[in-house]
C-alpha positions as CSV (number, residue, x, y, z in Angstrom):
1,X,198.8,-8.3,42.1
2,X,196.9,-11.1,43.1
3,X,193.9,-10.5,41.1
4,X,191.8,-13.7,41.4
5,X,190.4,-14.2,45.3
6,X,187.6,-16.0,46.3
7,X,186.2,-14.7,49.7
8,X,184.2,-17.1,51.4
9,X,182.7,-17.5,55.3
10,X,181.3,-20.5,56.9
11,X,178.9,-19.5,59.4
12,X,180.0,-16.1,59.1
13,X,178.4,-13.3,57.4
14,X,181.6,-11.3,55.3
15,X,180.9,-7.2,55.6
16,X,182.3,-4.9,53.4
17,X,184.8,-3.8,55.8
18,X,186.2,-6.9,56.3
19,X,186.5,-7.9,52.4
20,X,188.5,-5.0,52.1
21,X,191.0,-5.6,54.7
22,X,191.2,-9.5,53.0
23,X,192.0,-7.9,49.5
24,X,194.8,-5.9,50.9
25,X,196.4,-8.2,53.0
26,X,196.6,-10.8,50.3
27,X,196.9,-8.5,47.3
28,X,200.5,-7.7,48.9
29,X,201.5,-10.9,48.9
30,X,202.3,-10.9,45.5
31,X,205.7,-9.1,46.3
32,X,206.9,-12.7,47.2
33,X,206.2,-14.3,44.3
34,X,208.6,-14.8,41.2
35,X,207.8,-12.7,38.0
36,X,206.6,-15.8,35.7
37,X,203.9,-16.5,39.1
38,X,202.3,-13.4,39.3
39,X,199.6,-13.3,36.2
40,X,198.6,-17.2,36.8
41,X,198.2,-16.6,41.0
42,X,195.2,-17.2,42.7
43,X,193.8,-17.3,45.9
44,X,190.9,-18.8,48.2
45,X,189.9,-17.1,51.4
46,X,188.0,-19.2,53.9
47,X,186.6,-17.4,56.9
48,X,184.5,-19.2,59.6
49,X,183.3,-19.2,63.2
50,X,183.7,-21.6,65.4
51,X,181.7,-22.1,68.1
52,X,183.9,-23.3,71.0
53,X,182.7,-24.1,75.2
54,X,184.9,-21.2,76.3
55,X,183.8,-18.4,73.3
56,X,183.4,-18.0,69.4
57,X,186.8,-18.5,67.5
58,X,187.2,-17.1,64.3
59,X,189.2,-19.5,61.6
60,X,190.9,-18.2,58.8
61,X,192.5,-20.3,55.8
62,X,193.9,-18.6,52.8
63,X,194.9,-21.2,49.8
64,X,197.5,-20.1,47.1
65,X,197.6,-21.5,43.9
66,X,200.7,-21.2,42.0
67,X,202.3,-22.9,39.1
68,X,203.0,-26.1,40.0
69,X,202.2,-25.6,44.0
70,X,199.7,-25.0,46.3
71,X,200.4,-23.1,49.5
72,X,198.0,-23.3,52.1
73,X,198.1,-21.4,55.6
74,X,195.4,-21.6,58.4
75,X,194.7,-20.1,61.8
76,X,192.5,-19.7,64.7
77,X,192.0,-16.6,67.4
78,X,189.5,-14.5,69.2
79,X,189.4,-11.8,66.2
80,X,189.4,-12.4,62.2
81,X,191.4,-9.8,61.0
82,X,194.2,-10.7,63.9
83,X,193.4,-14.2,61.8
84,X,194.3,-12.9,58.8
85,X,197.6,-10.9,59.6
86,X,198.5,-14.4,60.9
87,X,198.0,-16.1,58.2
88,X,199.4,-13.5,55.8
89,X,202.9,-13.8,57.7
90,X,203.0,-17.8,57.5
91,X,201.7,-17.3,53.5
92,X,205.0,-14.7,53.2
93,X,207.6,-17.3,54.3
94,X,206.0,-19.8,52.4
95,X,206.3,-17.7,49.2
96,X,209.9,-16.7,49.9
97,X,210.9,-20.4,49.9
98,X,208.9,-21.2,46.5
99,X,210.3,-18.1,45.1
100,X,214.1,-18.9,45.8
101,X,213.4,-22.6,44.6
102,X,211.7,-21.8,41.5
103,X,214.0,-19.0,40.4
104,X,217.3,-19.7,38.6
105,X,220.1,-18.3,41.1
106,X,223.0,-20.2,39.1
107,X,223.1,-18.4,36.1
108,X,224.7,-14.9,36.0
109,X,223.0,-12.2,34.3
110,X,224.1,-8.5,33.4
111,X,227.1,-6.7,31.9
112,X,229.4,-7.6,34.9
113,X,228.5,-11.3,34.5
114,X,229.9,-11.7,31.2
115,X,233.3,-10.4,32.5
116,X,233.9,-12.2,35.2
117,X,233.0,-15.4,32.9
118,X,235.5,-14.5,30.8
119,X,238.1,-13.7,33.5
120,X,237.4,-17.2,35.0
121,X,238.1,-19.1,31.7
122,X,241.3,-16.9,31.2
123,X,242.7,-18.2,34.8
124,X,241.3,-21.8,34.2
């Protein structure tokens, strides 16, 4: 689990209620992230309103800090928490991609691994 998030708003007052719903949303990101990433992950949580001509917007940004990347995500609509699943979706891809570049897929683990090596150099 994600245990380090910042929650902050900008011109916007942050209830209970809607702390909550952050710490879930981004404490279940952590399913996308590679095993060595998951003590060292962090996160920042920026809420704000912004004050538009045709109505209030509410602006969500949610930074990830992993080893050796930062992963940001940020987006814009009528209601925060919509705001939020948003963001959490973009966030998910993003940590898909780092987790299949920063894992080793070449090497083979497992009992069946070390057979098949050994049936490959037997053919060779």
């Amino acid at each position: 689990m994600i245990n380090r998030i910042s929650i902050t708003g900008v011109k916007y007052d942050v209830d209970e209620a809607t702390k909550k719903y952050v710490i879930k949303k981004i404490s279940r990101l952590d399913r996308y992230l590679p095993r060595h990433a998951r003590k060292t992950a962090s996160a920042e949580v920026l809420l704000k309103e912004v004050n538009r001509a045709h109505g209030n917007k509410y602006e969500a940004e949610v930074i990830v800090h992993v080893p050796n990347k930062t992963l940001t995500a940020k987006d814009s609509t009528v209601n925060i928490l919509a705001a939020l699943d948003i963001v959490e979706a973009k966030l998910a891809t993003q940590l898909h991609k780092y987790k299949m570049t920063a894992t080793d897929h070449n090497g083979r683990h497992g009992m069946l691994a070390r057979f098949k090596r050994g049936y490959a150099r037997e053919t060779a």
